[in-house]
MIDOSE-1310 file (N, C-alpha, C; in nm, 2 decimals, decimal comma, always signed):
residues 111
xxxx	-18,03/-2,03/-2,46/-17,95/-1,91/-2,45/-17,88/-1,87/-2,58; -17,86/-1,73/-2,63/-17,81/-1,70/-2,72/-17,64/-1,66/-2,67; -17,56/-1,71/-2,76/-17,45/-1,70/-2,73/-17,33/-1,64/-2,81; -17,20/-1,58/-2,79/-17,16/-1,57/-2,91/-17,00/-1,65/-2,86
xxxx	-16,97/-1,76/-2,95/-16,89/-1,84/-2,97/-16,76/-1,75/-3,09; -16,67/-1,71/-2,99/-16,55/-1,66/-3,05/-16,45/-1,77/-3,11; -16,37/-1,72/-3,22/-16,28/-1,79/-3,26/-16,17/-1,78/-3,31; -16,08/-1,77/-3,21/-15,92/-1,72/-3,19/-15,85/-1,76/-3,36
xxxx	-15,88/-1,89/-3,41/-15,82/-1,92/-3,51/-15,83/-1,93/-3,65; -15,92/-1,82/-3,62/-16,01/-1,82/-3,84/-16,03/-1,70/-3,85; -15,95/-1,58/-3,86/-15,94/-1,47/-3,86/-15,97/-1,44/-4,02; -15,91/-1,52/-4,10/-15,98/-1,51/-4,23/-16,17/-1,51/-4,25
xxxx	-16,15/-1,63/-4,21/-16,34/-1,67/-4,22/-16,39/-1,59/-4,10; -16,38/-1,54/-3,95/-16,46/-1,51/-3,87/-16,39/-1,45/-3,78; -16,43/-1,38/-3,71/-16,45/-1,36/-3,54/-16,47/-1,45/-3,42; -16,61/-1,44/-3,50/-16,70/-1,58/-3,38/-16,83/-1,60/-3,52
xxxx	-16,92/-1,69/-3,40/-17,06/-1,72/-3,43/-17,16/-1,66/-3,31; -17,26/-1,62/-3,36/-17,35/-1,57/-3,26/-17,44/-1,68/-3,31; -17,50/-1,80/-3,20/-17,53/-1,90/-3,24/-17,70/-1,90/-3,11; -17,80/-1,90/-3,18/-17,95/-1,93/-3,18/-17,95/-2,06/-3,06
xxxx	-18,06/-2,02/-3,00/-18,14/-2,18/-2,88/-18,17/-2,27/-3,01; -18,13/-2,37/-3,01/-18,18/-2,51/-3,08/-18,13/-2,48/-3,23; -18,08/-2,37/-3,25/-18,03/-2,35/-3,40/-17,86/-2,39/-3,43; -17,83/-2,55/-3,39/-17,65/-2,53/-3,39/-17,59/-2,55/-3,57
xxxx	-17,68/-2,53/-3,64/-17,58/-2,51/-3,74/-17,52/-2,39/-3,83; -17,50/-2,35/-3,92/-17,41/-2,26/-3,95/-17,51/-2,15/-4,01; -17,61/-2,26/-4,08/-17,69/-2,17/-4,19/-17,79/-2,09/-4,10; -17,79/-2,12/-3,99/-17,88/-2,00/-3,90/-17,81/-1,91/-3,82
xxxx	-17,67/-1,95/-3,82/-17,61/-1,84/-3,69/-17,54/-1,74/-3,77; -17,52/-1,65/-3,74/-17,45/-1,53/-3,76/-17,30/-1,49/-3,73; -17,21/-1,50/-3,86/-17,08/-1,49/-3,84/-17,03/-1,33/-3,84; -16,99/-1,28/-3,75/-16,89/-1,16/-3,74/-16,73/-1,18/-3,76
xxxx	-16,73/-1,15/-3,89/-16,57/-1,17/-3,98/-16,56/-1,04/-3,98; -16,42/-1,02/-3,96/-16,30/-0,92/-3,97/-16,20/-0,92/-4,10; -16,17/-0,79/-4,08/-16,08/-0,77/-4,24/-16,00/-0,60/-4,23; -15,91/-0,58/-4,32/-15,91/-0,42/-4,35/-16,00/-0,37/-4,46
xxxx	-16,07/-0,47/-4,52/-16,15/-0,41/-4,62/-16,29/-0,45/-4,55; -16,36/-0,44/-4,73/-16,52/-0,48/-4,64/-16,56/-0,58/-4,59; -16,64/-0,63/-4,58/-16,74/-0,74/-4,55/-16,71/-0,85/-4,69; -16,67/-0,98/-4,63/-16,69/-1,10/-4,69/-16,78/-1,17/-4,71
xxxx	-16,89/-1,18/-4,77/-17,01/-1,25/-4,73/-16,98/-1,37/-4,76; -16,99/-1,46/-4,64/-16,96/-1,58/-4,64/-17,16/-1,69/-4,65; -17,18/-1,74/-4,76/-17,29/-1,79/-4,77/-17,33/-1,88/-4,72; -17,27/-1,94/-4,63/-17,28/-2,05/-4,46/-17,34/-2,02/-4,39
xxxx	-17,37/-1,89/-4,40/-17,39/-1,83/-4,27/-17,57/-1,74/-4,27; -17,62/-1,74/-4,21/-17,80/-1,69/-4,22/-17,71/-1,51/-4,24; -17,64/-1,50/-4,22/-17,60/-1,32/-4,20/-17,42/-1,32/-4,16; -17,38/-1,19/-4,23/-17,22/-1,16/-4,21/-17,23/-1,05/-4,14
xxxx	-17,16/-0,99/-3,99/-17,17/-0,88/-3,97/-17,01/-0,86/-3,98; -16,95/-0,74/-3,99/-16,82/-0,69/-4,01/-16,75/-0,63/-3,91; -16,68/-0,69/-3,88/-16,59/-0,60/-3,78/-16,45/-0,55/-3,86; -16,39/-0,43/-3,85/-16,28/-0,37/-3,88/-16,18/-0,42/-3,78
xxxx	-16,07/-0,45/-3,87/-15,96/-0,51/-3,78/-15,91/-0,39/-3,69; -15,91/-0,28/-3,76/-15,86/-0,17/-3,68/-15,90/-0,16/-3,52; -16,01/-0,19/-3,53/-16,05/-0,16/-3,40/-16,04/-0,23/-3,29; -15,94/-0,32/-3,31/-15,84/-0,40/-3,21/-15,75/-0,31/-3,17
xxxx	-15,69/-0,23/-3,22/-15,57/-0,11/-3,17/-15,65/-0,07/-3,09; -15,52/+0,01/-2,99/-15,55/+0,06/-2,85/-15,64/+0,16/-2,85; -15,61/+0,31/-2,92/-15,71/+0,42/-2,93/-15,83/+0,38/-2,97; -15,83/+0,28/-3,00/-15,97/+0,24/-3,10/-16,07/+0,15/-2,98
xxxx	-16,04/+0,10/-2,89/-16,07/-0,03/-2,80/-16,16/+0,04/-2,74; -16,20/+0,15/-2,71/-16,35/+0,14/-2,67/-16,51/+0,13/-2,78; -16,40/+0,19/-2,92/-16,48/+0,16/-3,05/-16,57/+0,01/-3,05; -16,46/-0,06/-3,04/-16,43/-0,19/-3,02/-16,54/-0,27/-2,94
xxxx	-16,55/-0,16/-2,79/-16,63/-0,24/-2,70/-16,77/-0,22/-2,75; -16,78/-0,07/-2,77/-16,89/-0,04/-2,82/-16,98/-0,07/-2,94; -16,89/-0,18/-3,06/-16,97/-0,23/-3,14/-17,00/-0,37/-3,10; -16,94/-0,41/-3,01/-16,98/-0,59/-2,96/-17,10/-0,58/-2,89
xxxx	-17,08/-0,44/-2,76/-17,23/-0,45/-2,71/-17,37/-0,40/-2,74; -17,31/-0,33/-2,87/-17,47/-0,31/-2,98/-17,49/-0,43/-3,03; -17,40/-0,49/-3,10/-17,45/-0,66/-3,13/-17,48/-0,76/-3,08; -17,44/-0,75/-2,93/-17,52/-0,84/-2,82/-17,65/-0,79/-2,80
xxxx	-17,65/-0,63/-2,79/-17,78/-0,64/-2,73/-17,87/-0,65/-2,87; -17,84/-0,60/-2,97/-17,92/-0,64/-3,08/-17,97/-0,77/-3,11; -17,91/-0,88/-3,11/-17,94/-1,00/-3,05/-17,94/-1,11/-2,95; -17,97/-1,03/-2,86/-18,00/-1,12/-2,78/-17,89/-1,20/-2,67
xxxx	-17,74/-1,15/-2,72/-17,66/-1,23/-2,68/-17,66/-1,27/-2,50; -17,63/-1,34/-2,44/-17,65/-1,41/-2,29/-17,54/-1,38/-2,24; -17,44/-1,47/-2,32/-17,28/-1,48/-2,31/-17,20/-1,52/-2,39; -17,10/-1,55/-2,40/-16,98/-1,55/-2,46/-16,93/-1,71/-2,46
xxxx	-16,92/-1,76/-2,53/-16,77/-1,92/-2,50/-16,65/-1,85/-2,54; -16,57/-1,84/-2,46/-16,43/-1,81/-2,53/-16,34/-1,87/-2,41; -16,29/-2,02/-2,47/-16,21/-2,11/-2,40/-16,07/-2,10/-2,41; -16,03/-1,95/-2,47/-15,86/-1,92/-2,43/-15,87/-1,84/-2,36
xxxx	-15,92/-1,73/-2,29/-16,00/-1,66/-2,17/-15,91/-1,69/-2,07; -15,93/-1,80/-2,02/-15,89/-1,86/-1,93/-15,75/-1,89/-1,88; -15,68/-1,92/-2,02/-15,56/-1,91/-1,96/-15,49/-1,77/-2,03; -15,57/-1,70/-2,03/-15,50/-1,55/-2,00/-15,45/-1,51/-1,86
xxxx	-15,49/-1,63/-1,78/-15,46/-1,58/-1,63/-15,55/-1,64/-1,53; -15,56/-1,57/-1,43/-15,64/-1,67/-1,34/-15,81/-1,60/-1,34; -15,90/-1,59/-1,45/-15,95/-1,52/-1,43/-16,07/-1,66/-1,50; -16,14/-1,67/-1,34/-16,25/-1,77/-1,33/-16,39/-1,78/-1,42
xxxx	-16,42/-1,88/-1,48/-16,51/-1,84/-1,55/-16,65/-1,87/-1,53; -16,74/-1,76/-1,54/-16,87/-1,71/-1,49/-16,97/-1,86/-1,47; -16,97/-1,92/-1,58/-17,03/-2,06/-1,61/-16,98/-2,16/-1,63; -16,88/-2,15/-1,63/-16,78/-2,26/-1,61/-16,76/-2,30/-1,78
xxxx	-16,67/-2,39/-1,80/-16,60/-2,41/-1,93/-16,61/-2,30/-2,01; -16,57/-2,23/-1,97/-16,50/-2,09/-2,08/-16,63/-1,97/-2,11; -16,76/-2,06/-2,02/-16,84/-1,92/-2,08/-16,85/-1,80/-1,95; -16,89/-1,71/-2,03/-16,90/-1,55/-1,95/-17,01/-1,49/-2,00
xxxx	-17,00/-1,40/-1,84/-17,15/-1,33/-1,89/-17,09/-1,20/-1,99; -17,15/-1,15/-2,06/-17,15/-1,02/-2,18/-17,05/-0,91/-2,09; -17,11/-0,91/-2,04/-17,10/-0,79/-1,94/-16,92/-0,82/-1,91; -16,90/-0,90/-1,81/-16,76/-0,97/-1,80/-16,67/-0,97/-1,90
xxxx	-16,66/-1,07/-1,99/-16,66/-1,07/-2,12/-16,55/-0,88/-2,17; -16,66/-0,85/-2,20/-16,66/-0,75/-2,21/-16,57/-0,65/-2,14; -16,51/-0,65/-2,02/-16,47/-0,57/-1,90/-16,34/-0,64/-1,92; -16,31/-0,76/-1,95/-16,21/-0,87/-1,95/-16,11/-0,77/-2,08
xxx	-16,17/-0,76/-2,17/-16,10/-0,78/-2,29/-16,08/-0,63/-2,33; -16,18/-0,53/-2,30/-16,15/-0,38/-2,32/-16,19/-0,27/-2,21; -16,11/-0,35/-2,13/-16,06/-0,26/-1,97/-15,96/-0,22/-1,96
């Protein structure tokens, strides 16, 4: 399954990883890093996609949804790991240990 592995604490280097079946290292997955400027191309990585920090603000949060689920469906994405999810509240998770389906995921964070 293709997944995208978020990452609460590298706001510098990333977002997440959108990480390939049988492909777990870095040079094949696909990092979506954030910024107010452009794109970082980080050379770890098979591809950099960009996300604007802006579009974490409120007016902007359907922007927001709307570029995650062109990049899921663009590749392939299944679900999501995102293991602080969870203790946002009591909100059970789809596969258990922190993963969710896209769709969820999704509904969770810009609803």
């Amino acid at each position: 399954m293709t997944y995208f592995s978020i990452d609460y604490r590298s706001p510098s280097s990333g977002v997440g990883q959108i990480v390939f079946p049988e492909q777990p290292n870095a040079s094949q997955m696909i990092l979506v890093t954030a910024g107010d400027d452009g794109p970082e191309i980080n050379p770890h990585y098979k591809e950099t996609v960009y996300f604007p920090y802006n579009l974490w603000e409120e007016h902007t949060r359907l922007k927001a949804r709307k570029f995650f689920e062109a990049l899921f469906e663009k590749h392939s994405v299944n679900h999501v790991y995102d293991s602080e999810l969870n203790y946002e509240g009591d909100i059970p998770p789809d596969l258990g240990g922190g993963q969710y389906s896209t769709e969820r995921w999704l509904n969770t964070l810009f609803s």
